[in-house]
N, CA, C and O of each residue as an XYZ file, in Angstrom:
272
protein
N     -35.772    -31.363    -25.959
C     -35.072    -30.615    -24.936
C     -35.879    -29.364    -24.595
O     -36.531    -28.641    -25.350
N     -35.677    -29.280    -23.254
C     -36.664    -27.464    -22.952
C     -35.810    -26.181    -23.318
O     -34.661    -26.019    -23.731
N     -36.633    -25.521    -23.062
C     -35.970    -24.588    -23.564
C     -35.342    -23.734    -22.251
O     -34.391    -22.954    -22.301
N     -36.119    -24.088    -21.087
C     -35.425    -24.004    -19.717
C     -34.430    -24.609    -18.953
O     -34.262    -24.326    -17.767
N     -33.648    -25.560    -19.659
C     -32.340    -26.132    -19.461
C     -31.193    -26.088    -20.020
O     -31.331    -26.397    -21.204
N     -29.943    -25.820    -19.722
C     -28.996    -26.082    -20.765
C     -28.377    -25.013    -19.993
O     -28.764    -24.824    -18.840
N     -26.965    -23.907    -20.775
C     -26.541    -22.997    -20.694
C     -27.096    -21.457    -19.745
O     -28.023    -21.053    -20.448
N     -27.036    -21.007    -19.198
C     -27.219    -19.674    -18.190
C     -26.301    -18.606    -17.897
O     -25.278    -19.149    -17.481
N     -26.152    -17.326    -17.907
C     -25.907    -16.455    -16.996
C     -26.402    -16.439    -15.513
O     -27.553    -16.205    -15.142
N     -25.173    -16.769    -14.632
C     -25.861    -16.470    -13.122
C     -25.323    -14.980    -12.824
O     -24.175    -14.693    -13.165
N     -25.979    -14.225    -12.319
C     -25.574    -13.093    -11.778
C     -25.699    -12.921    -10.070
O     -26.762    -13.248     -9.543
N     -24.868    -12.534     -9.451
C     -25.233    -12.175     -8.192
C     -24.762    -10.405     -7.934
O     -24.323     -9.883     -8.959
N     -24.808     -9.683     -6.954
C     -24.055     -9.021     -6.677
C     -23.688     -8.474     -5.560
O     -23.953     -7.322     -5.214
N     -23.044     -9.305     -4.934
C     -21.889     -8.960     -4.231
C     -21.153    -10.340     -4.251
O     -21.882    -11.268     -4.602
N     -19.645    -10.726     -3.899
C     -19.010     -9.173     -4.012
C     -18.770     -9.282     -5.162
O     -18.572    -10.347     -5.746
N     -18.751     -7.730     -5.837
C     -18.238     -7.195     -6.826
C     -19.065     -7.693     -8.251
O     -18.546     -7.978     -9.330
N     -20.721     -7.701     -7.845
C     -21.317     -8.031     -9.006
C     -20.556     -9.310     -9.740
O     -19.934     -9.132    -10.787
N     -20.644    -10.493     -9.170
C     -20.212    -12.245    -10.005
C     -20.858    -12.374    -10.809
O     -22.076    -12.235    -10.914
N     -19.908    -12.733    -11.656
C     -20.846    -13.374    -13.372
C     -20.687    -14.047    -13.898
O     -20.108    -13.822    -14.960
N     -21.110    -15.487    -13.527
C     -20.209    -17.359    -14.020
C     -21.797    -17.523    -14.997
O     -22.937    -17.098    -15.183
N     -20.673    -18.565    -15.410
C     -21.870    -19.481    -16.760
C     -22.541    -20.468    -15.677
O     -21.955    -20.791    -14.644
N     -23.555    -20.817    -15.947
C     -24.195    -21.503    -15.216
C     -25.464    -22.427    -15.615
O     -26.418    -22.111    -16.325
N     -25.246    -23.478    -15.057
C     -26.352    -24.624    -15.638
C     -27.721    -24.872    -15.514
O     -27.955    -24.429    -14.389
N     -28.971    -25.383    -16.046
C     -30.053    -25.570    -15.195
C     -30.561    -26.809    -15.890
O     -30.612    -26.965    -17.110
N     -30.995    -27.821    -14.803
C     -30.737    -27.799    -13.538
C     -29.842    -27.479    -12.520
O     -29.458    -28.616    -12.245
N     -29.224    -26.723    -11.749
C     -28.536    -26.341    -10.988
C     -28.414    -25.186     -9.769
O     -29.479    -24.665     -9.441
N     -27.638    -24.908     -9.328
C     -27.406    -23.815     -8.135
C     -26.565    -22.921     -8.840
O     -25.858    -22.862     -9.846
N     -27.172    -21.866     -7.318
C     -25.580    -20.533     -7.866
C     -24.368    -21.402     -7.148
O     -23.245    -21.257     -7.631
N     -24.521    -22.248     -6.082
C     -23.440    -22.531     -5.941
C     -22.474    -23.942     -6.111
O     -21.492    -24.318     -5.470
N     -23.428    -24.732     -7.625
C     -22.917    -25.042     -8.251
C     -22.051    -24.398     -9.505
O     -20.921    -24.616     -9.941
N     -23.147    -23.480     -9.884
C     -22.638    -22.770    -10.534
C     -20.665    -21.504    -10.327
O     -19.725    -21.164    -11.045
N     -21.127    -21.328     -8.899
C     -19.686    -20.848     -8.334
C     -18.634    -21.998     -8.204
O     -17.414    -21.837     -8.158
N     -19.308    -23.185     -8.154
C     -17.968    -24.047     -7.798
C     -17.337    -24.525     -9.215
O     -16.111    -24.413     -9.247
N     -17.970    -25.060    -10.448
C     -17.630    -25.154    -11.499
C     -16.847    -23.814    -12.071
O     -15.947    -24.133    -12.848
N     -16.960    -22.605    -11.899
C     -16.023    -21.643    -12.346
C     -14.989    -21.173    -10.968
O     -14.374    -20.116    -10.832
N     -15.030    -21.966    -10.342
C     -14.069    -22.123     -9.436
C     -13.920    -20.654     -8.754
O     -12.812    -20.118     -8.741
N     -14.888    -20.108     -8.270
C     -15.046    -19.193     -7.556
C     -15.030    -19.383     -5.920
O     -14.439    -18.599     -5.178
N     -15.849    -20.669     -5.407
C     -15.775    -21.261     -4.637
C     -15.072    -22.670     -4.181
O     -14.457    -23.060     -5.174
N     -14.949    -23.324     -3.424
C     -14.851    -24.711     -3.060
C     -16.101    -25.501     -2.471
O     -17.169    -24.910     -2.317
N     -15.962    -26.767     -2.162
C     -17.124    -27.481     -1.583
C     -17.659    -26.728     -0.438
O     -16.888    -26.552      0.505
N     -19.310    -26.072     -0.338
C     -19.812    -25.630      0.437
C     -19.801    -26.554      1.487
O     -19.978    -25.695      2.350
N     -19.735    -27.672      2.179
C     -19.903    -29.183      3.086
C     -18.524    -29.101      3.574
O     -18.349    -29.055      4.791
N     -17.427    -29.075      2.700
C     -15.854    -29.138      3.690
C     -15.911    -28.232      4.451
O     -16.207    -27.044      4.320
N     -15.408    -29.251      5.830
C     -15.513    -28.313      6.998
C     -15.614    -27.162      7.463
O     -16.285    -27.233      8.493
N     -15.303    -26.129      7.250
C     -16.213    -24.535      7.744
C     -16.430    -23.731      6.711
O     -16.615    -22.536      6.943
N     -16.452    -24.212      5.384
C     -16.657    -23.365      4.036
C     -18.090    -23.204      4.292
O     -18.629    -22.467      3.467
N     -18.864    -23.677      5.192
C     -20.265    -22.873      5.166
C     -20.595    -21.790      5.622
O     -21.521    -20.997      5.453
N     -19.517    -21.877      6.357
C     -19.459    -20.422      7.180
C     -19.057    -18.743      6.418
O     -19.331    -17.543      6.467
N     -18.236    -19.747      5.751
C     -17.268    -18.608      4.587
C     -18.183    -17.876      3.683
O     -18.323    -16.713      3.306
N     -18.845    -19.212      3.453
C     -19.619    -19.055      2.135
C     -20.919    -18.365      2.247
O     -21.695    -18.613      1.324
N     -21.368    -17.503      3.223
C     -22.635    -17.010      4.081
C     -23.080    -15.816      2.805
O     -24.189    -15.932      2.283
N     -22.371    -14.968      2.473
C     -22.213    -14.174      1.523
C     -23.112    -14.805      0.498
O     -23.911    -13.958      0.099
N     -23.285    -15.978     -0.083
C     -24.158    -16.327     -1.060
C     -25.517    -16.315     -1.167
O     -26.192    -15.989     -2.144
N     -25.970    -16.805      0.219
C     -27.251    -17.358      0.473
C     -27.948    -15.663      0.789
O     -29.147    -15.435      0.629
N     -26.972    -14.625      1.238
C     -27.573    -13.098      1.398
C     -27.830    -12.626      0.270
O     -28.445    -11.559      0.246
N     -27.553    -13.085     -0.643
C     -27.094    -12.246     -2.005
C     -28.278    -12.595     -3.024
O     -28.686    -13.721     -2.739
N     -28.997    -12.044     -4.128
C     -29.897    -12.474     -4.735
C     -29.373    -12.889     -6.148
O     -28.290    -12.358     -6.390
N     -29.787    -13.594     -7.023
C     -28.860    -14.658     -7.819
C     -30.163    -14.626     -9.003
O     -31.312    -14.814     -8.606
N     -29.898    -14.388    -10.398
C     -30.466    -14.123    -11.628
C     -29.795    -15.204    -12.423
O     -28.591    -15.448    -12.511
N     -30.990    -15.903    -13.078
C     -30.285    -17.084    -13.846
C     -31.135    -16.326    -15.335
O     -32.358    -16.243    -15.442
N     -29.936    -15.746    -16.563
C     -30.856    -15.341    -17.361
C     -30.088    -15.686    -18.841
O     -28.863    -15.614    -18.940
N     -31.017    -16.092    -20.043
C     -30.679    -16.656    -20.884
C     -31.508    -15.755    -22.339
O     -32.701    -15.454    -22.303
N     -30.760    -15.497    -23.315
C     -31.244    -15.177    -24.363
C     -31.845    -16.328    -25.581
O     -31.121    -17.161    -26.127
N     -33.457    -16.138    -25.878
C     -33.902    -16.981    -26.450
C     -34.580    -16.762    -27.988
O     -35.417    -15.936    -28.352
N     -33.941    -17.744    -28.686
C     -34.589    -17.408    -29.975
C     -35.669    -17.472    -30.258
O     -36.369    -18.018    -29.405
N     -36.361    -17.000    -31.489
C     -38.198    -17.036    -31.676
C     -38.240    -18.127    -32.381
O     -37.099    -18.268    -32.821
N     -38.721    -18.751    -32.645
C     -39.309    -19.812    -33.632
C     -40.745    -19.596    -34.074
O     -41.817    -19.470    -33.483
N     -40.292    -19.602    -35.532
C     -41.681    -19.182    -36.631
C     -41.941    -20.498    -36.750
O     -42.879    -20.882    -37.449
């Protein structure tokens, strides 16, 4: 397994600095829809709604152990 897959912090901020668990391989806005922050970006005008995401800059960050 890598060590670049599995478990994540996504951060965005706005609004209000978001802070879901988040997967990789994945999106922030998979990541928003699994903690149910969002709904399906594709149903009918949630793309519109959802504009706020794609402005916003998005940190996928993970704490890693050393191995001796």
């Amino acid at each position: 397994m890598s060590l670049l897959t599995g478990q994540f912090l996504v951060n965005g901020t706005v609004p209000g600095n978001v802070t879901v668990n988040g997967t990789v391989p994945g999106s922030m806005y998979t990541a928003l829809m699994s903690n149910n922050i969002i709904q399906d970006p594709y149903y009918r005008r949630n793309d519109a709604a959802y504009k706020w995401i794609s402005r916003d800059d998005w940190t996928y960050s993970r704490h890693f152990r050393g191995i001796l």
